[in-house]
C-alpha positions as CSV (number, residue, x, y, z in Angstrom):
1,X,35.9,111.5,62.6
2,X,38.9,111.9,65.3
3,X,38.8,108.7,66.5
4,X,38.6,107.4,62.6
5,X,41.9,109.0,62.2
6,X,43.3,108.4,65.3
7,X,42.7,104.3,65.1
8,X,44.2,104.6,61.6
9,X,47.2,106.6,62.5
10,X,48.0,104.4,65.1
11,X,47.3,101.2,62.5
12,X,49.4,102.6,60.0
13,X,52.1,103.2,62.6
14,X,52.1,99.5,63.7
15,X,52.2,98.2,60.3
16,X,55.2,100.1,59.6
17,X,57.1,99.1,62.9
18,X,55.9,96.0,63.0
19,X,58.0,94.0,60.5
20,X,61.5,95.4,61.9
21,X,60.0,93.7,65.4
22,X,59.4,90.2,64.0
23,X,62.9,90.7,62.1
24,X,64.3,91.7,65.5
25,X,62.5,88.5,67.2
26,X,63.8,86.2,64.3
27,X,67.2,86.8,65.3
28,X,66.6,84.9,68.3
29,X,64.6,81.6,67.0
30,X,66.6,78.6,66.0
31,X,68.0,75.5,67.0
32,X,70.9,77.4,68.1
33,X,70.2,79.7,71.2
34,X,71.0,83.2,71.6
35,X,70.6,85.6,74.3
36,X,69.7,88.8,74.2
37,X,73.1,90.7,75.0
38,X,74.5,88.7,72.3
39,X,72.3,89.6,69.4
40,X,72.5,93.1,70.5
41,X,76.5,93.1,70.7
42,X,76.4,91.6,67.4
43,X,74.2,93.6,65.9
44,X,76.0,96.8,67.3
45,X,79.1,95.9,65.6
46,X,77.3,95.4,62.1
47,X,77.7,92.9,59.1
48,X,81.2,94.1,58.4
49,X,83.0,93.4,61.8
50,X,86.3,91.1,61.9
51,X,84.3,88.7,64.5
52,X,84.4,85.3,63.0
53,X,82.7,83.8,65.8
54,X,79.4,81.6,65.6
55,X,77.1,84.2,66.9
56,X,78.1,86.1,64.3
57,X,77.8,83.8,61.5
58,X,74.0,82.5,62.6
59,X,72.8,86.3,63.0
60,X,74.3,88.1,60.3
61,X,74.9,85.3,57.6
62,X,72.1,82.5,58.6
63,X,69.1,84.2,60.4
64,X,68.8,88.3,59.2
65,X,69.4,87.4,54.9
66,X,66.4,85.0,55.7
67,X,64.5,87.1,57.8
68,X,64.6,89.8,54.7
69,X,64.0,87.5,52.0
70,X,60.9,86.6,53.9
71,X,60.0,90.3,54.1
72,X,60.4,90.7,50.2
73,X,59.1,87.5,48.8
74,X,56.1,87.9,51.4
75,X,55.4,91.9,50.8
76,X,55.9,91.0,46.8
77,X,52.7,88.3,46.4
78,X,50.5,90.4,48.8
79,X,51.2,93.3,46.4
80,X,50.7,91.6,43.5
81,X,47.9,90.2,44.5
82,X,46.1,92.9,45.8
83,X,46.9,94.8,42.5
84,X,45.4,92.1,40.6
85,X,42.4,91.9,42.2
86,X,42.0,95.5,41.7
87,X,42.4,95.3,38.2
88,X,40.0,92.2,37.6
89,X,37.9,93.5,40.4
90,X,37.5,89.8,41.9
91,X,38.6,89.2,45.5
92,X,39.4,85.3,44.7
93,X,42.1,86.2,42.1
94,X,45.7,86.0,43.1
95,X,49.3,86.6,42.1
96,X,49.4,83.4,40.5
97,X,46.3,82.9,38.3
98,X,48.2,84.4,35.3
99,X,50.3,81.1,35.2
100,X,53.6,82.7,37.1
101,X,54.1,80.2,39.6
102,X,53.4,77.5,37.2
103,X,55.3,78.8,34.9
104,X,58.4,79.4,37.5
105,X,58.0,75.9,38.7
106,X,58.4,74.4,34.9
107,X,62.0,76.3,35.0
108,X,62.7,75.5,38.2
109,X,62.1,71.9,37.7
110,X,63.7,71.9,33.3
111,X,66.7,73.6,35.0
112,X,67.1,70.7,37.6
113,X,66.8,68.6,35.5
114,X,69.4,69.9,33.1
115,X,71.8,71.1,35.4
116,X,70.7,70.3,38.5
117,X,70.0,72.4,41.5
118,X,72.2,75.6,41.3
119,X,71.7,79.2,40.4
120,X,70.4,77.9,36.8
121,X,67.2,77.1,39.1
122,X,66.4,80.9,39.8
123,X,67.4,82.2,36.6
124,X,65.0,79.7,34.4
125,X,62.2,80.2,37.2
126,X,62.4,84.0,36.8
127,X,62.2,83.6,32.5
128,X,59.2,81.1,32.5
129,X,57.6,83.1,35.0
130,X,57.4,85.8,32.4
131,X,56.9,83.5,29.4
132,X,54.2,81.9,31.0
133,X,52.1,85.5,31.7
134,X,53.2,86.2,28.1
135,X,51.8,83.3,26.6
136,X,48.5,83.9,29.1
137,X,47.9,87.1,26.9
138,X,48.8,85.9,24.0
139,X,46.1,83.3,24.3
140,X,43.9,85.5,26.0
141,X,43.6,87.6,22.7
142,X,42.1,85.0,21.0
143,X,38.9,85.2,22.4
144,X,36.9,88.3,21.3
145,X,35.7,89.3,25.4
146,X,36.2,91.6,27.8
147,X,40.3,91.9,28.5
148,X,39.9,90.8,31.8
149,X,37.8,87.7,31.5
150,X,40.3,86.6,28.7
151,X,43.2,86.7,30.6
152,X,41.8,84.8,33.1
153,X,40.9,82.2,30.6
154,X,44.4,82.3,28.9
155,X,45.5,82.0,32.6
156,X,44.1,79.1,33.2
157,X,44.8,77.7,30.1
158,X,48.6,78.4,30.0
159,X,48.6,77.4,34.2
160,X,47.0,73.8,33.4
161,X,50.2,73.3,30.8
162,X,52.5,74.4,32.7
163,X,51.3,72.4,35.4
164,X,51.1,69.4,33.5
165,X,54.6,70.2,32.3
166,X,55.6,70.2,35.9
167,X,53.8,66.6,36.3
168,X,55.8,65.4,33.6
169,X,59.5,66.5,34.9
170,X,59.1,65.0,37.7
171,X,58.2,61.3,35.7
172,X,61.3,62.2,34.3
173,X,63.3,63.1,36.9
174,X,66.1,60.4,38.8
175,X,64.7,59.3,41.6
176,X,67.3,59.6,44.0
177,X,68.7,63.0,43.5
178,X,66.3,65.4,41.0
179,X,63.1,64.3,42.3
180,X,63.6,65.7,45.8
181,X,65.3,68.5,44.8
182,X,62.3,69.1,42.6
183,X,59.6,68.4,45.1
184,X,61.4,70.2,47.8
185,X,61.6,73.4,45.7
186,X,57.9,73.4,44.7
187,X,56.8,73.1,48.6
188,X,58.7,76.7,48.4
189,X,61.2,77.7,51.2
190,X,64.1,80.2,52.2
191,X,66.4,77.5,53.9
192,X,69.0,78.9,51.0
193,X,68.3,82.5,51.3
194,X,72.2,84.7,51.3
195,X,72.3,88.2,50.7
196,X,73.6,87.4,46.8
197,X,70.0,85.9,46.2
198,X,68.0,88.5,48.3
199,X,70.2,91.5,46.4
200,X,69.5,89.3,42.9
201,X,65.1,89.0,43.4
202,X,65.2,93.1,45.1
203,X,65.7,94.1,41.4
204,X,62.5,93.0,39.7
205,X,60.6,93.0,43.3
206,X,61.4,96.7,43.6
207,X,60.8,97.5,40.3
208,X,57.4,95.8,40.1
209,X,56.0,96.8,43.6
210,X,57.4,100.4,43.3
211,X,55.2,100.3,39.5
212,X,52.0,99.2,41.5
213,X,52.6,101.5,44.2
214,X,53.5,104.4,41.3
215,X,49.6,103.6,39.6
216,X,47.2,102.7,42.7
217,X,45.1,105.7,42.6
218,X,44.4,104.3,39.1
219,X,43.3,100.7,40.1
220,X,40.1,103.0,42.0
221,X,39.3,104.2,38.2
222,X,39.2,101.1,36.3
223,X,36.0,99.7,37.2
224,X,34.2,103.2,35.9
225,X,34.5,102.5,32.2
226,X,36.7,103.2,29.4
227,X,35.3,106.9,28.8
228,X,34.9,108.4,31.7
229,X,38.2,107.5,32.8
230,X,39.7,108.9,29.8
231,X,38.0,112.0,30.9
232,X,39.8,111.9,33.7
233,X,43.4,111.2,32.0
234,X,43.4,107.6,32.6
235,X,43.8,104.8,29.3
236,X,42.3,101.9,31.2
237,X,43.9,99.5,28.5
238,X,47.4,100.8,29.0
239,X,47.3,101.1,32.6
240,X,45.9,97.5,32.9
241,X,49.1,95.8,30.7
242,X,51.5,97.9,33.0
243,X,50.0,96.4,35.9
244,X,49.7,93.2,34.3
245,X,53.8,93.3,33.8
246,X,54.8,94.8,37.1
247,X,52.5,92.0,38.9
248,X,54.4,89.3,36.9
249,X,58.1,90.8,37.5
250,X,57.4,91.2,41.2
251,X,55.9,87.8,41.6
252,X,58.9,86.6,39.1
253,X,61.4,87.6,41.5
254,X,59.5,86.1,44.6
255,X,58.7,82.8,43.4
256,X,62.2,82.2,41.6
257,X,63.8,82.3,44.9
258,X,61.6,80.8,47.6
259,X,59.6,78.2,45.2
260,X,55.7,78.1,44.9
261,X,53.9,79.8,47.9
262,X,50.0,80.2,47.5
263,X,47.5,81.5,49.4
264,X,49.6,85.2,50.6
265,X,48.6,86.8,47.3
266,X,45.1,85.7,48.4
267,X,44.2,86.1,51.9
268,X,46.5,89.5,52.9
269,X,44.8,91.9,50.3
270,X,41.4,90.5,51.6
271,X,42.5,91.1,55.5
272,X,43.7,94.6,54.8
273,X,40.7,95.6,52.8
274,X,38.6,94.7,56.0
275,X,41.1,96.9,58.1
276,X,41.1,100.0,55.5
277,X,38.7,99.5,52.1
278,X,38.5,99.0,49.0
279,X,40.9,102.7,48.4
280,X,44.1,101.2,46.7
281,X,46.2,103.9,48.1
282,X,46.2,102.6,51.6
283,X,45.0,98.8,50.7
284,X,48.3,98.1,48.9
285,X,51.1,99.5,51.1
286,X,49.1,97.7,54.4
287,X,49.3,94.8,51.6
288,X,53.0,94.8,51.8
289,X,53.5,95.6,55.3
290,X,51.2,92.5,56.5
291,X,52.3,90.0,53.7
292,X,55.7,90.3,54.8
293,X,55.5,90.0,58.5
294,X,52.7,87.0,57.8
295,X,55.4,85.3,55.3
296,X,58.2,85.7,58.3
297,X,56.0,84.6,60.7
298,X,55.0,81.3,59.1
299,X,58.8,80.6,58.3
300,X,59.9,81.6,61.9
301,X,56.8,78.7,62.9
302,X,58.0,76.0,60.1
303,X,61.3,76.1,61.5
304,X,60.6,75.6,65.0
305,X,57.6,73.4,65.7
306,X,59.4,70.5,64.3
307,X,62.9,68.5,64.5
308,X,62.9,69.1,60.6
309,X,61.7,72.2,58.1
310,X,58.6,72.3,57.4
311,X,58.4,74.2,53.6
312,X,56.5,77.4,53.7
313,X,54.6,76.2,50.8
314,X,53.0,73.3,52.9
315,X,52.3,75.5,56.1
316,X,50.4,78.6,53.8
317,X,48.3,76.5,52.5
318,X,47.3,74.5,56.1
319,X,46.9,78.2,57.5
320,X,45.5,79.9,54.5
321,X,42.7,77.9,53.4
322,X,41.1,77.6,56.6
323,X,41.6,81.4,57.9
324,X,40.3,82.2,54.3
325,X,36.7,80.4,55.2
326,X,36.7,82.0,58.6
327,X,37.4,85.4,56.7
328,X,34.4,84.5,54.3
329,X,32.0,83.3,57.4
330,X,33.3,86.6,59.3
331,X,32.1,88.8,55.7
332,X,29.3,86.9,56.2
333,X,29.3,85.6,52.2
334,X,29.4,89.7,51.2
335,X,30.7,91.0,48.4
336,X,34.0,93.0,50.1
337,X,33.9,95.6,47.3
């Protein structure tokens, strides 16, 4: 019992240091090279000094707002997706099944199209990311099931429109300028992340994961059945919707900023529940901690193992789908829950 407590003090101590490290480690990766003394000088004298130099201007308005947006876009899908698989008590269920992403990347793509590539982009993202999980219910209440198994079905229906929606901007897209723009922005990255955007996607990120965070001693209780956990002061139905929205705001906010990213809302909820269980209390905050750091770490690698970007998008999925089968080989084909 003293060593359980003690490994999971010292895991939980990690986790919590362990994303101001990589932030610390970002500082220094980058085509342009900085030394130690220099990062530490900067840093010292904070966002606000007069310095106008270059050191200044790659750590404080290049390298740290990206660093951070990694952290919140990254802790965000883990969250998200670890709530929802909570809620539809399936470990292959993710942030995006409820059509966000799809949805996100239909505004994202109408709003280059219309206006081109400018703060439009987030702003329509951010609305069909909603409309799409609203239409998912909406369709979902059609079929006379269980809740969860018709959402799932209105999310798939409402993803595959949205998708082909998506398919169909960019056949309509110019060529030369929209087209890239679009592709580029649905391979996801943070190449464009500035403190105004990170400030903008904190609102509906904090206010969804600090939601989830508020009700994950109530996830535990769902699978037990409408009545008994009524007896214990829970309405299932209710708490499931106000997951439902705070899943699809925090996501919202994520995906309208960096573009689509799969495979975090997948993978991290599975790795922490082999670290601490299937208890929601601690699954979802070691959710956030190892999204985030996972999300900085694969932008810190597609921005240095080759002379041009490599999107986030691309290098998730490469990474994700293969550590996923490992994780499933490891479980040996288990059921995790």
């Amino acid at each position: 019992m003293f060593k359980a407590k003690h490994h999971n003090r010292i895991l939980y101590i990690s986790l919590i240091i362990m994303p101001f490290l990589i932030v610390f480690i970002s500082l220094f990766i980058g085509r342009y090279h900085l030394g130690l003394k220099e990062v530490l000088e900067i840093l010292s004298a904070g966002i606000g000094s007069a310095s106008q130099s270059i050191v200044h201007t790659v750590v404080w308005e290049v390298r740290m707002p990206r660093a951070l947006m990694a952290l919140a876009v990254g802790g965000a899908l883990a969250v998200s997706g670890g709530a929802l698989q909570g809620v539809f008590r399936n470990p292959l269920v993710d942030s995006g099944m409820l059509g966000v992403s799809a949805g996100a990347g239909f505004g994202a793509c109408l709003a280059i199209l219309l206006f081109g590539n400018g703060p439009m982009t987030y702003i329509f993202a951010f609305i069909f990311g909603i409309l799409a999980v609203s239409l998912s219910v909406m369709v979902g209440k059609i079929y006379k099931s269980a809740p969860t198994v018709t959402l799932v079905l209105g999310g798939v229906i409402i993803k595959s429109i949205f998708s082909a929606l998506i398919s169909f901007s960019k056949y309509a897209a110019d060529p030369n300028e929209q087209l890239p723009a679009i592709t580029f922005w649905l391979m996801g990255s943070l190449a464009r992340a500035n403190y105004g955007d990170l400030l903008i996607a904190l609102i509906p990120i904090c206010i969804g994961v600090g939601g989830i965070f508020l009700l994950r001693w109530r996830i535990n209780l769902l699978p037990i059945g409408e009545k008994d956990a009524q007896a214990l002061g829970v309405n299932t139905s209710l708490c499931r919707i106000v997951l439902i929205i705070c899943t699809t705001l925090a996501t919202a906010g994520a995906v309208c900023m960096s573009g689509t990213i799969d495979w975090i809302g997948l993978i991290i909820p599975h790795i922490s529940r082999m670290l601490v269980g299937n208890d929601n209390r601690k699954l979802l905050p070691v959710s956030c901690s190892l999204g985030a750091c996972f999300l900085l770490l694969v932008d810190n690698l597609g921005r240095t193992i080759s002379s041009a970007e490599i999107p986030i998008g691309v290098l998730t999925a490469l990474i994700g789908g293969p550590f996923y089968i490992y994780l499933l080989g490891h479980s040996k084909g288990g059921n995790s829950w």
